[in-house]
C-alpha positions as a printed NumPy array, in Angstrom:
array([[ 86.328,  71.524,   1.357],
       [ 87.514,  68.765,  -0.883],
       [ 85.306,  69.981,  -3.837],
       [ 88.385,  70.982,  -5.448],
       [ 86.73 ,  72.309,  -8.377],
       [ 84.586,  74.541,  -6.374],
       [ 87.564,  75.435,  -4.378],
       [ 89.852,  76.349,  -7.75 ],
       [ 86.854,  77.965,  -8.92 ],
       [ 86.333,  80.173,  -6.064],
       [ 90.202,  81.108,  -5.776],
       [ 90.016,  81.969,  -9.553],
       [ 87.313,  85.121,  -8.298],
       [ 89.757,  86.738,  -5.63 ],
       [ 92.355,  86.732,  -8.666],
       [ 89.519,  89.128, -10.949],
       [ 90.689,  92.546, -10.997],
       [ 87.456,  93.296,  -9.719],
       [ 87.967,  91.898,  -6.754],
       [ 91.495,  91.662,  -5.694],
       [ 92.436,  94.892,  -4.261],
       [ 89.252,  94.669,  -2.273],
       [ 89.394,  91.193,  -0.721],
       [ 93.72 ,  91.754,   0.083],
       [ 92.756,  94.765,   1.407],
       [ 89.856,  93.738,   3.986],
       [ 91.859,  90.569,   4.77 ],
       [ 95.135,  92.774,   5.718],
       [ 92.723,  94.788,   8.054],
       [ 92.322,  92.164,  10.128],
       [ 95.83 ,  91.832,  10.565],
       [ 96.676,  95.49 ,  11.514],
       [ 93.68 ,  96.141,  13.888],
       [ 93.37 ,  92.569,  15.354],
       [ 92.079,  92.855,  19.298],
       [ 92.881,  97.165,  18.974],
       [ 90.302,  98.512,  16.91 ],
       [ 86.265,  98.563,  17.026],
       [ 84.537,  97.681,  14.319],
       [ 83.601, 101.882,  13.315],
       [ 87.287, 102.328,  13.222],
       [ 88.083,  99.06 ,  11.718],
       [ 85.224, 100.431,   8.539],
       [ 87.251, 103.694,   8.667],
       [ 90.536, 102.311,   8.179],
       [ 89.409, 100.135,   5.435],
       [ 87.393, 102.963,   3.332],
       [ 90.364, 105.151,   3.932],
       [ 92.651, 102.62 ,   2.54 ],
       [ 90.762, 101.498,  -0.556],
       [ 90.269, 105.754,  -1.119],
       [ 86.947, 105.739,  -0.071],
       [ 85.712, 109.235,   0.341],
       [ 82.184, 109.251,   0.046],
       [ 79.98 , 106.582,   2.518],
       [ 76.77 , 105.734,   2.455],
       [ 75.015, 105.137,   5.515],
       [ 71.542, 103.237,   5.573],
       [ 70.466, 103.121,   9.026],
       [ 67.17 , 102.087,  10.822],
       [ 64.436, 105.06 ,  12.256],
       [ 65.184, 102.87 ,  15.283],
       [ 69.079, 103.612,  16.012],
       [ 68.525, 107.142,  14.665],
       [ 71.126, 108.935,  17.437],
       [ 73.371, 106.248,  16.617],
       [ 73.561, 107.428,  13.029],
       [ 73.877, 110.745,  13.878],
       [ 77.194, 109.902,  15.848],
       [ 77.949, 107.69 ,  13.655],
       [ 77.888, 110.348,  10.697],
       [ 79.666, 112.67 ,  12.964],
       [ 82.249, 110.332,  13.437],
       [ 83.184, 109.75 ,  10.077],
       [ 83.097, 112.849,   9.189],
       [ 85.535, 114.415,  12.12 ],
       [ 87.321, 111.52 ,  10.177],
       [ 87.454, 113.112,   6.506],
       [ 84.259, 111.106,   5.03 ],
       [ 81.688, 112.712,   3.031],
       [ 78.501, 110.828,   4.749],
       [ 75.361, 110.32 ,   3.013],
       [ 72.462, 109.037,   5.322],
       [ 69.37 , 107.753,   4.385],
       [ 66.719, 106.746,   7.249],
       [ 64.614, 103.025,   6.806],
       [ 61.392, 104.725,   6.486],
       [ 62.333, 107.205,   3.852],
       [ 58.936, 107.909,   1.389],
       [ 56.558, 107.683,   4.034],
       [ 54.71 , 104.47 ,   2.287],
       [ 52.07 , 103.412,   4.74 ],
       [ 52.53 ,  99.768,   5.061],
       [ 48.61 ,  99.515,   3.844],
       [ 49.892,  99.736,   0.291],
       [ 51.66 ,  97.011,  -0.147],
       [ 49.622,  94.675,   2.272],
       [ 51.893,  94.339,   5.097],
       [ 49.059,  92.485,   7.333],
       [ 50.642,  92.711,  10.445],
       [ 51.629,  96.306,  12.172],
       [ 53.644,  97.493,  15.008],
       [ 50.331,  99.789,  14.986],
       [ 47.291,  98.364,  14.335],
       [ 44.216, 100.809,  12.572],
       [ 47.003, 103.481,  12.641],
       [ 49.24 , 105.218,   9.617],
       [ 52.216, 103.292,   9.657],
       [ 55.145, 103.73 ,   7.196],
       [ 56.887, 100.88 ,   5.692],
       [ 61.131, 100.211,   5.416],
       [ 62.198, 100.97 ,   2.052],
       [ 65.221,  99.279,   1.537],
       [ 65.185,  99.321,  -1.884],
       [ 64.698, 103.21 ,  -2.371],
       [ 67.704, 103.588,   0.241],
       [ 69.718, 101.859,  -1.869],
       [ 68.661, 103.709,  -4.879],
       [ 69.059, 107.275,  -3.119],
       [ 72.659, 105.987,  -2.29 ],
       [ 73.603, 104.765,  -5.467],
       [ 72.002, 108.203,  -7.312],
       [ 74.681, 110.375,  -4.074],
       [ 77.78 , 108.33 ,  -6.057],
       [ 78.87 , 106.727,  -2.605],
       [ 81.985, 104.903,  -2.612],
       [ 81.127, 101.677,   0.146],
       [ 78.043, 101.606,   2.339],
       [ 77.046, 101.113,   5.697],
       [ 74.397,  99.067,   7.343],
       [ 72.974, 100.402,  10.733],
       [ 70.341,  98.517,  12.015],
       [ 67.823,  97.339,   9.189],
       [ 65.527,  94.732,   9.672],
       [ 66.173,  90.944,   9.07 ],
       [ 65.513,  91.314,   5.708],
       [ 64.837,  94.859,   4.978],
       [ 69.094,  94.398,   4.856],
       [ 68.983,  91.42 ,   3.216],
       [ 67.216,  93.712,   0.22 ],
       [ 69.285,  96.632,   0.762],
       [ 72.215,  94.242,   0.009],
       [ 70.632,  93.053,  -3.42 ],
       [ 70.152,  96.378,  -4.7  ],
       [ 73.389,  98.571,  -3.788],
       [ 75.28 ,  99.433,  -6.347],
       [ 78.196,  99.331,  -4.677],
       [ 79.963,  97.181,  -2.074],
       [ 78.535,  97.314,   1.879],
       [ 79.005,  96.601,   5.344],
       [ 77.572,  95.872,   8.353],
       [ 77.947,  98.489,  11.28 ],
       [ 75.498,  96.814,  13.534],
       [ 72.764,  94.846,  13.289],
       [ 69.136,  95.392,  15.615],
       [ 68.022,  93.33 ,  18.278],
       [ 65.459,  94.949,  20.601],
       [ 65.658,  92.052,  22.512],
       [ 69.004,  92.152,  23.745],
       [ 70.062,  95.983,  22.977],
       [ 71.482,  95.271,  19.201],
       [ 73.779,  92.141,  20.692],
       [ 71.83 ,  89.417,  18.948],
       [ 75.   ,  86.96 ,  20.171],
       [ 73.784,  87.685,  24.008],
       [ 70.881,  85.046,  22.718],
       [ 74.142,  82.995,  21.593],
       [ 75.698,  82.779,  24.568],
       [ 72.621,  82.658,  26.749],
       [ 71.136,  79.703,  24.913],
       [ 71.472,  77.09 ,  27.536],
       [ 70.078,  79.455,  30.464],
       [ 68.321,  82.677,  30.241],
       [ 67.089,  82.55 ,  26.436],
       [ 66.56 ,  79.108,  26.48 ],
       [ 62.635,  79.196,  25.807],
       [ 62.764,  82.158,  23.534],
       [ 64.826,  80.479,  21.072],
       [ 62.007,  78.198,  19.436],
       [ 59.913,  78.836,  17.048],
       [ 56.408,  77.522,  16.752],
       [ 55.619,  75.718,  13.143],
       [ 57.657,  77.986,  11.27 ],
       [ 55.156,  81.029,  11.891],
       [ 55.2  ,  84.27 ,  13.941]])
């Protein structure tokens, strides 16, 4: 914090027209739905107040009735929602070499993270939403969407899509599950 180039630097990109409306915008959210709204209506508010009218929802094959209420939702609110599902191509995970399969022997399609991005950014949406994607699978999503996004949730089998319950259980009940072995799965 006493890099004060970095820090003038940094300042100089929330002053870009690019970015200014945006970043005042999100930060005065905070402000008017602090402890009152979730974080759905908090995304709602927000797209509604930067004119957002068309959302792009990427969502995992795993939270599937979540993104159908979730697209329901927004849309009871005014939003023109276009979904696109994790597994969308039907790749079989053989084609790229993915080794290691929820489903051994068996067809198994890959995420495509990439191609949801791309079907989003071909539907013109305005600001998308994550729901769910794979550690990584979003990190990708993120790289290629041609537009601004957010995170809705994120997955956690483990601990029903709260990955903090492993936060605040670290000193008890996910003590041993916390470690990792050599770096490897």
């Amino acid at each position: 914090m006493r890099d004060e180039d970095l820090m003038s630097s940094s300042f100089k990109e929330y002053e870009k027209d690019e970015n200014k409306e945006f970043y005042v915008s999100s930060s005065e959210m905070e402000a008017l739905g602090y402890c009152q709204w979730t974080r759905l209506r908090e995304i709602m508010e927000f797209a509604k107040r930067m004119d957002y009218h068309r959302l792009g929802l990427a969502f995992c094959r795993g939270l599937r009735n979540e993104a159908r209420i979730t697209s329901r939702i927004l849309r009871e609110n005014g939003f023109d929602v276009i979904s696109v599902i994790c597994k969308t191509g039907g790749i079989d995970k053989d084609a790229i070499g993915i080794a290691h399969k929820v489903h051994p022997c068996e067809y198994e399609p890959m995420c495509n993270p990439i191609a949801q991005a791309r079907f989003l950014e071909k539907a013109e949406t305005e600001f998308n939403i994550v729901l769910g994607l794979c550690v990584g699978h979003d990190s990708m999503f993120f790289k290629y969407s041609h537009t601004l996004a957010t995170v809705l949730a994120v997955k956690d089998r483990v601990t029903g899509h709260n990955p903090l319950a492993a936060i605040y259980n670290s000193e008890g009940y996910f003590k041993d599950r916390l470690k990792v072995e050599d770096g490897k799965a």
